[in-house]
BAFI-3210 file (N, C-alpha, C; in Angstrom, 3 decimals, decimal comma, padded with zeros to 6 digits):
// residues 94
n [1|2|3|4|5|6|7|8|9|10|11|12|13|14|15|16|17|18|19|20|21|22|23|24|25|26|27|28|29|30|31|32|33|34|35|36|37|38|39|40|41|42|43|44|45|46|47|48|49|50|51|52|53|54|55|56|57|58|59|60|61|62|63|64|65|66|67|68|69|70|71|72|73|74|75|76|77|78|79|80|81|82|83|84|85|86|87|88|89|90|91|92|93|94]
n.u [022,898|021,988|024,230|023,858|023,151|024,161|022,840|024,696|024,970|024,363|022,820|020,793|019,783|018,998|016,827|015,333|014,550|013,691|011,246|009,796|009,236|007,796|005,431|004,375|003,306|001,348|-000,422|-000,437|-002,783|-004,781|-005,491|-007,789|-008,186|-006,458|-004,303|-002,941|-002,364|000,748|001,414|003,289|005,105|007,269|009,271|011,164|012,144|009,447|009,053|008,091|009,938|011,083|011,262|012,677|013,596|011,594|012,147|010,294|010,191|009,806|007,253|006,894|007,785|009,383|009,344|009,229|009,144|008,815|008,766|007,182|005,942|004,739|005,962|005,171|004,777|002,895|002,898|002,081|001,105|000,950|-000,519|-001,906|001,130|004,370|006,168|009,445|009,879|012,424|014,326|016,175|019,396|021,204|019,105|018,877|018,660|021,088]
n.v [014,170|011,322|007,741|006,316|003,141|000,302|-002,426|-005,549|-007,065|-008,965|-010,104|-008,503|-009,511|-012,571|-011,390|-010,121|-012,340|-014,082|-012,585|-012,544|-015,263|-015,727|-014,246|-015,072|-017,717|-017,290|-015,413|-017,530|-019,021|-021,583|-023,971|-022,756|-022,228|-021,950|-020,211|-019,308|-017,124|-015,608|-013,387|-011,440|-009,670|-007,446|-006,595|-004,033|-003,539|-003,035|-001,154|-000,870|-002,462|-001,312|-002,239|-004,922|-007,950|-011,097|-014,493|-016,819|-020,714|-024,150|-026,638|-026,959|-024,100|-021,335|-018,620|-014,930|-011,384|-007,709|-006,078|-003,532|000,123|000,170|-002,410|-005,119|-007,619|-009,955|-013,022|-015,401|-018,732|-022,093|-023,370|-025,028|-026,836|-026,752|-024,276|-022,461|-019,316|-016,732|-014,215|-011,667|-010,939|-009,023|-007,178|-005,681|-003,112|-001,206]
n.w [-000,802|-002,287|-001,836|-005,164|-006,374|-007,958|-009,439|-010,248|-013,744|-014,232|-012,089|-012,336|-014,658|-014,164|-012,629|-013,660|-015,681|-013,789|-012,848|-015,502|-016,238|-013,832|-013,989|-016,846|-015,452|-014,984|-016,852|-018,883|-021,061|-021,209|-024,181|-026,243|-029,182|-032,519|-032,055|-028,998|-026,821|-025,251|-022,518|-021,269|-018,389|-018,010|-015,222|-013,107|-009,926|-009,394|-011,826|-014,821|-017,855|-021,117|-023,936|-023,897|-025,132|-025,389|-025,292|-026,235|-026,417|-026,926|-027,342|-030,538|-030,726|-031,451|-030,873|-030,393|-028,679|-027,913|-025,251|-024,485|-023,596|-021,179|-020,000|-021,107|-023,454|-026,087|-027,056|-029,873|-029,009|-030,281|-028,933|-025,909|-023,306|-022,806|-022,427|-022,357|-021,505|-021,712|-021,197|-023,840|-022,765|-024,072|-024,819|-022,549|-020,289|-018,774]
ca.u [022,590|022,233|024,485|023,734|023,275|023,591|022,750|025,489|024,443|024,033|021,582|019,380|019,442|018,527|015,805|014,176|014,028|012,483|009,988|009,235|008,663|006,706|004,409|003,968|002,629|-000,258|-000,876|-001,158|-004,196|-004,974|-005,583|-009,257|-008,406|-005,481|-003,419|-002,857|-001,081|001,203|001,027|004,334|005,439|008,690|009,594|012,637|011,904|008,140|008,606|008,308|011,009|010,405|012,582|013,431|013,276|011,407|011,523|009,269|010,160|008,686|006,088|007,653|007,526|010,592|008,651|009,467|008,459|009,696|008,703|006,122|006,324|004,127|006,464|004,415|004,550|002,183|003,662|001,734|001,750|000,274|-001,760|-001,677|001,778|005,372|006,742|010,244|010,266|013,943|014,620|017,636|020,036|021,523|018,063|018,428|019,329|022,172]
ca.v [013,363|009,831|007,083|005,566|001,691|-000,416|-004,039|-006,299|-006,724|-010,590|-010,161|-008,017|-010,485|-013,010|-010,580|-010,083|-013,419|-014,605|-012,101|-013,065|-016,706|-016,341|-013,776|-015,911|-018,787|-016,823|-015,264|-018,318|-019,739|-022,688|-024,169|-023,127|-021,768|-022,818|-020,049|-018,850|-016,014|-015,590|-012,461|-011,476|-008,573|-007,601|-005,038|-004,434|-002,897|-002,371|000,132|-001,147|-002,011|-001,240|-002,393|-005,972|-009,148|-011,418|-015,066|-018,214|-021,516|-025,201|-027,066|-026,695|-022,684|-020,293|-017,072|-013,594|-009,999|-006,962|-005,246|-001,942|001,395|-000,783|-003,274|-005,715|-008,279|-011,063|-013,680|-016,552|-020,209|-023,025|-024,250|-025,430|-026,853|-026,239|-023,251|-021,522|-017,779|-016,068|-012,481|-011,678|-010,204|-007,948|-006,128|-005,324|-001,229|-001,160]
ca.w [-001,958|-001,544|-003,328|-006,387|-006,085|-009,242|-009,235|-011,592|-014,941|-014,165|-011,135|-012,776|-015,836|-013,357|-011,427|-015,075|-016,403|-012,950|-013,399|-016,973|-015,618|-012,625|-014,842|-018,022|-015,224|-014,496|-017,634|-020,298|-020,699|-021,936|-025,582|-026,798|-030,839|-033,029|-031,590|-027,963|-026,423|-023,650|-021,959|-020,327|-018,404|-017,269|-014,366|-012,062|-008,586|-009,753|-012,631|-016,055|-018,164|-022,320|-025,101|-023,751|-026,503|-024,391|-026,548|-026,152|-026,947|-026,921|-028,383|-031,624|-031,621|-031,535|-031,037|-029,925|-028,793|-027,245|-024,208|-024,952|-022,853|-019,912|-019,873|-021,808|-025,020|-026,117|-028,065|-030,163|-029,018|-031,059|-028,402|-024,384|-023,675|-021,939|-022,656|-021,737|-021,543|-021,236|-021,903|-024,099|-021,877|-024,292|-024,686|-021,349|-019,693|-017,650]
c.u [022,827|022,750|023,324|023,987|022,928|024,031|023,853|024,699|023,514|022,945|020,379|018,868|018,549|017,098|014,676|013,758|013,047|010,768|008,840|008,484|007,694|004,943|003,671|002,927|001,406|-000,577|-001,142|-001,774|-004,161|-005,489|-007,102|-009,527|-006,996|-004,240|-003,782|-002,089|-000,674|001,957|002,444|005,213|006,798|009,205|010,638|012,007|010,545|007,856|008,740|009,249|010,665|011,925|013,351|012,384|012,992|011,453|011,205|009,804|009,895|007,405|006,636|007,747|009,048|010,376|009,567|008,874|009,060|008,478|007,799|006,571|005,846|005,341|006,299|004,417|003,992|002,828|002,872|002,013|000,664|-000,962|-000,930|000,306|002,870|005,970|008,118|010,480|011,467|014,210|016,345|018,596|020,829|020,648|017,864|018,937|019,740|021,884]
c.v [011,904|009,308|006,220|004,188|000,950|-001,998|-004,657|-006,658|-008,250|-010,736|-009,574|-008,749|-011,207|-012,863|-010,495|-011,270|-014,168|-014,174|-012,839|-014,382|-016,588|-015,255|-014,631|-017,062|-018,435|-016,190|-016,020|-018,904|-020,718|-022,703|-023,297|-022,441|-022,251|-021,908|-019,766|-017,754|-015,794|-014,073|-012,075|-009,705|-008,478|-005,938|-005,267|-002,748|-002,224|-001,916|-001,077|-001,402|-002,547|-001,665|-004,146|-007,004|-010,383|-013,077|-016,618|-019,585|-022,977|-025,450|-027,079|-024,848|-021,928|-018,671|-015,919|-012,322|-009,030|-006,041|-003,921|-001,219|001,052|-001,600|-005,065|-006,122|-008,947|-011,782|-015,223|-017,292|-020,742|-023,705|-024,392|-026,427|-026,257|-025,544|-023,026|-020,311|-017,475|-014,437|-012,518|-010,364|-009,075|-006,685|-005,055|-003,836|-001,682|-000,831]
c.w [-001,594|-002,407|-004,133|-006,548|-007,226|-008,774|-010,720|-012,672|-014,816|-012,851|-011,632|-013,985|-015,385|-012,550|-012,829|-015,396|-015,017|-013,027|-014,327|-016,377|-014,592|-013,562|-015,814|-016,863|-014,800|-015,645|-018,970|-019,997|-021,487|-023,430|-026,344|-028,448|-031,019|-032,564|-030,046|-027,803|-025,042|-023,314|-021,163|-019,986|-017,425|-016,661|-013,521|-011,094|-008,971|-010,390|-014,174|-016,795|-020,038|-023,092|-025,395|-024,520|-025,220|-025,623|-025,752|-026,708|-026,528|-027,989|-029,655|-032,148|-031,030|-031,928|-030,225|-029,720|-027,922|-026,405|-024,789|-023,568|-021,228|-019,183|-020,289|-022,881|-024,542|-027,111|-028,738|-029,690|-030,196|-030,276|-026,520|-024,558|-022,579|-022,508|-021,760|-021,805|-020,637|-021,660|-022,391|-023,833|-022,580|-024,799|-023,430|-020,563|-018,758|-016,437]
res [x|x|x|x|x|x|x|x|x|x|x|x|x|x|x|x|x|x|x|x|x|x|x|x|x|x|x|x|x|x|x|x|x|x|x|x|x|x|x|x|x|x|x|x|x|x|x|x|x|x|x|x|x|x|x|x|x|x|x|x|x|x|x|x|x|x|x|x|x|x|x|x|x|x|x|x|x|x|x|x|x|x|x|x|x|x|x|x|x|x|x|x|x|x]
***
């Protein structure tokens, strides 16, 4: 049987929210209706990970959404724009 290797709670925080970020910069698109959506998926070592509160803020918006069975939320913006996407770390499986 082989061991069992768990990453600290704070690296994989870390390993997610990079994710989140380098995803979101390829999936928002620019302005062209009054809303937008930003597309963000979040996986650890390739597999999906469901349940996690992923939340948006900038521009003046303070949005949110959680993770689907993919690993996948979309979350309104107002328009083109600097965004910060963070995942909240106590959404997150041990």
């Amino acid at each position: 049987m082989e061991p069992t290797v768990r990453m600290p709670r704070w690296l994989w925080c870390l390993t997610a929210a990079l994710g989140v970020a380098v995803c979101a910069l390829f999936t928002a698109t620019p302005a062209h209706a009054a809303d937008d959506i930003i597309k963000v998926t979040v996986t650890h070592d390739d597999q999906p990970v469901a349940a996690v509160t992923v939340l948006v803020t900038g521009e003046g918006t303070d949005a949110r959404g959680t993770t689907d069975d993919a690993g996948v939320t979309e979350v309104a913006v107002p328009g083109s724009g600097t965004y910060e996407i963070t995942v909240d770390p106590a959404t997150l499986p041990e």
